[in-house]
C-alpha positions as CSV (number, residue, x, y, z in Angstrom):
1,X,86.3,178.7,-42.1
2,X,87.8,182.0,-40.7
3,X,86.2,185.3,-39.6
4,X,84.4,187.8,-41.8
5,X,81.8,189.3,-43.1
6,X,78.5,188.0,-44.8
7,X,75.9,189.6,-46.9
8,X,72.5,188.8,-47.7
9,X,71.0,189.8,-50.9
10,X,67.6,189.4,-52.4
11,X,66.9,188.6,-56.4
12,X,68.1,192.1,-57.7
13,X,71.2,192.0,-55.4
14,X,69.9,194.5,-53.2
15,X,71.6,194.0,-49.4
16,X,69.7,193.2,-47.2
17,X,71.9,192.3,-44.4
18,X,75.5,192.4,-42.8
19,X,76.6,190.4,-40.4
20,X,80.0,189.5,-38.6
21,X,81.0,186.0,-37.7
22,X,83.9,184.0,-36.1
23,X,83.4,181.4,-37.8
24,X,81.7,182.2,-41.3
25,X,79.9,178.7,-42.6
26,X,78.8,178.3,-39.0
27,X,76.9,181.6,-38.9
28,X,75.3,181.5,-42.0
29,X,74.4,178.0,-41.7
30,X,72.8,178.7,-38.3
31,X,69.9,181.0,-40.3
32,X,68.8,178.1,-42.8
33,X,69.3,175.0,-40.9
34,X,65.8,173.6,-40.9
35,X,65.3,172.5,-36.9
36,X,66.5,176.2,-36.4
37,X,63.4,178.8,-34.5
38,X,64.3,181.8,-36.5
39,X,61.6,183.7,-35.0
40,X,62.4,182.6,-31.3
41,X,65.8,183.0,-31.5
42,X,66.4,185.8,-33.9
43,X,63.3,187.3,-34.1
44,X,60.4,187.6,-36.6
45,X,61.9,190.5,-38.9
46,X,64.7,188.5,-39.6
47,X,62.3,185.6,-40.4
48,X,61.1,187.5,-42.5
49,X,63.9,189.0,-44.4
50,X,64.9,184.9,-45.0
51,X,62.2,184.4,-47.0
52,X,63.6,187.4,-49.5
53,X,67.1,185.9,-49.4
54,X,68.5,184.9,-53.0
55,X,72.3,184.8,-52.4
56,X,74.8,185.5,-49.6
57,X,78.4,186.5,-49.9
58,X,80.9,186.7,-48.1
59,X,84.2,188.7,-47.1
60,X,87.5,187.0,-45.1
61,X,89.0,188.9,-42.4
62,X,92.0,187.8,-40.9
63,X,90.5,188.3,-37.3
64,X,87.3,188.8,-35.5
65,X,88.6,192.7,-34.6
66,X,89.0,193.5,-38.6
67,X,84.9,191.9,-39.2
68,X,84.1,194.2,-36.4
69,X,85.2,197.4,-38.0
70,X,84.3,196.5,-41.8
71,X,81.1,195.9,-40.5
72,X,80.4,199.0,-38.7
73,X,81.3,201.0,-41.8
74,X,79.9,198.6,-44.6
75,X,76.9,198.7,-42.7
76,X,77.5,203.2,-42.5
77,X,78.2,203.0,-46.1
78,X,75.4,200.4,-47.9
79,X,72.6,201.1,-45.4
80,X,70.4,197.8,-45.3
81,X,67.2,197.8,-44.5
């Protein structure tokens, strides 16, 4: 899959998260595969947040630059927890 954007939203599709990737189904599956630490290797606020996730979207970019700079003001304009 190609670079982008994700979001995480909990059951009333508030967003609780936005994250960049590389590589999109690599990064998101890397929060909910089940031999991964979360805690250890992400800390335990973003544990924590998994346990309130409902859905994730995503966004295509056509390079890693563009997911930079949609993130950065995505993140200006929505404000996520």
């Amino acid at each position: 899959m190609s670079p982008g954007l994700y979001y995480m939203k909990d059951s009333a599709g508030t967003v609780l998260y936005i994250g960049k990737a590389g590589n999109l189904r690599s990064r998101v599956a890397s929060y909910f595969q089940p031999s991964a630490d979360i805690v250890s290797n992400r800390g335990p606020k973003i544990a924590e947040m998994l346990t309130k996730v409902a859905a994730v979207d995503y966004i295509e970019t056509k390079d890693e630059v563009e997911a930079v700079l949609n993130e950065a003001r995505l993140i200006k304009d929505i404000r996520p927890p």
